[in-house]
Wavefront OBJ file of the C-alpha trace (Angstrom):
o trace
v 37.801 88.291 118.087
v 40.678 87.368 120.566
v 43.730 86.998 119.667
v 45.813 83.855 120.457
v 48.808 84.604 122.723
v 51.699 81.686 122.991
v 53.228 80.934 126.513
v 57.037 82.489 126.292
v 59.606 79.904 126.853
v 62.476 80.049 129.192
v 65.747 78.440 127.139
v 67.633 76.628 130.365
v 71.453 76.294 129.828
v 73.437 73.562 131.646
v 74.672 74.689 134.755
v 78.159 75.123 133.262
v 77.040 77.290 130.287
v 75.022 79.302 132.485
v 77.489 80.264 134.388
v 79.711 81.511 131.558
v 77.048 83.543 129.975
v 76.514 85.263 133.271
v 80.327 86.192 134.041
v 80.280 87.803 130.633
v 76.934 89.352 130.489
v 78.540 92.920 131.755
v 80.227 92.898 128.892
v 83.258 91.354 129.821
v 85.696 89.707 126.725
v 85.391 85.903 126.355
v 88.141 84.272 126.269
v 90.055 83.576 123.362
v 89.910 87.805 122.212
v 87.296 90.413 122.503
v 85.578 89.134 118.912
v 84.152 85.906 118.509
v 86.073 84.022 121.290
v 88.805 81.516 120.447
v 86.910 78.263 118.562
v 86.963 80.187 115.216
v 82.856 80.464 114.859
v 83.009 84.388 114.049
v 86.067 85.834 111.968
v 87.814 89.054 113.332
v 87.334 91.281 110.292
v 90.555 92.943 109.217
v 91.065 96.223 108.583
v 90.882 97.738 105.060
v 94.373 98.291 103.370
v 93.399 101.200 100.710
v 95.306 103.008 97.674
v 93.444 106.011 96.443
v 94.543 107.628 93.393
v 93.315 110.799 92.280
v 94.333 111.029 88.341
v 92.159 111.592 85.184
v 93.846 109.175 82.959
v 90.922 110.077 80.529
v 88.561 108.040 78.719
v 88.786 104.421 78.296
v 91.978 104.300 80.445
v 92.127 102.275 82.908
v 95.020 102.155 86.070
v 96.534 99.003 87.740
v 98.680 98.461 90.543
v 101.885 95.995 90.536
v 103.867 95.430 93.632
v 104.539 92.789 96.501
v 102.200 91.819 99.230
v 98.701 90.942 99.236
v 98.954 88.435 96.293
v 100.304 91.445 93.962
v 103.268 90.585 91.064
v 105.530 92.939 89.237
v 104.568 90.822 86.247
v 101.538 91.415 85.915
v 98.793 93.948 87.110
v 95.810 93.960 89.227
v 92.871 96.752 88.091
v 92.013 99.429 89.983
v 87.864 100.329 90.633
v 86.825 103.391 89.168
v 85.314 105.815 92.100
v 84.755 108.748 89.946
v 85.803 110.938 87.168
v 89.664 111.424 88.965
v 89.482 108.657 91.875
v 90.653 105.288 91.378
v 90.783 102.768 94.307
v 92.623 99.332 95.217
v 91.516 97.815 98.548
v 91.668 94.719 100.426
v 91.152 93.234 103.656
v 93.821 90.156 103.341
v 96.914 92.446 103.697
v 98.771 91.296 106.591
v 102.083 93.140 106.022
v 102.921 96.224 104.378
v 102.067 96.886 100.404
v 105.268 98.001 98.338
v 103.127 99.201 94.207
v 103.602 101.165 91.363
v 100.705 102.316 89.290
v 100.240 101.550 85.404
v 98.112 103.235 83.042
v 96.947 100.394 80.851
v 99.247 97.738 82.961
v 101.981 99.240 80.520
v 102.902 102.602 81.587
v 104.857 103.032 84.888
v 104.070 106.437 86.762
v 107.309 108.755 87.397
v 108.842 108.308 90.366
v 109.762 106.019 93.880
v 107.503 102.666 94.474
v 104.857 103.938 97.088
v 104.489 101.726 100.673
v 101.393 101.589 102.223
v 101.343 99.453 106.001
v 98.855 97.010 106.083
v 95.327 98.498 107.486
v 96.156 101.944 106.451
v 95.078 104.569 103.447
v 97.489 106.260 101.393
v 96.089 108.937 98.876
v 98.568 109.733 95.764
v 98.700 111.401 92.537
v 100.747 109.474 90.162
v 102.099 111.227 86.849
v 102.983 109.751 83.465
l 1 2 3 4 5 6 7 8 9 10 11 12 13 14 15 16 17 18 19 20 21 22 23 24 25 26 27 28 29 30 31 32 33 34 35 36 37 38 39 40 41 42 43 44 45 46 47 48 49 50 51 52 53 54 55 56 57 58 59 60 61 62 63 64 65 66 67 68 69 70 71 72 73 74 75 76 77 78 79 80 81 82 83 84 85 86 87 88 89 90 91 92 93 94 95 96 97 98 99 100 101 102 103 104 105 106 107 108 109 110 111 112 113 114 115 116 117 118 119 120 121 122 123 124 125 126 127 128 129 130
């Protein structure tokens, strides 16, 4: 039995298109930044601001984070995901300046000590006490 084979098509751009693709086939940036040019068709993903926590706050406690920046409140905190028996983590991708927090065990407890800073984009790892 043969099998059917289609004709490959050749997609034409107009002359000015073409043009562009070629200058930037070598790899080149477009204009408008190296990601996803300048019309806003492909967001630049933005680096992971992280708080790691490495506490056993043992079981059926819970820690959350209060601060400013990122949407946080000293009112009112914001859960932390349990990674693991000891490791607790807070992360987002919409911090644009730096993080100023405090951990809580239940969102009523305050750990000991200074308010912790973390710079937008970065990782700090701490180990809070109660």
């Amino acid at each position: 039995m043969k099998s059917k084979r289609t004709k490959a098509t050749e997609l034409r751009l107009p002359v000015s298109e073409e043009k562009t693709e070629s200058a930037n086939a070598g790899g080149a940036p477009r204009p408008g930044g190296a990601k996803g040019g300048g019309n806003g068709s492909t967001p630049v993903a933005q680096p992971v601001t992280e708080v790691v926590a490495r506490v056993d706050v043992g079981f059926g406690n819970t820690l959350f984070i209060r601060g400013q920046g990122n949407g946080l409140s000293w009112e009112r905190g914001t859960r932390l995901a349990c990674a693991g028996p000891s490791t607790w983590v807070w992360s987002t991708r919409q911090a644009r300046e730096r993080v100023v927090f405090k951990l809580l065990l239940n969102d009523e407890i305050w750990a000991k000590g200074e308010d912790v800073v973390v710079g937008a984009g970065q990782r700090v790892e701490i180990v809070p006490g109660f």
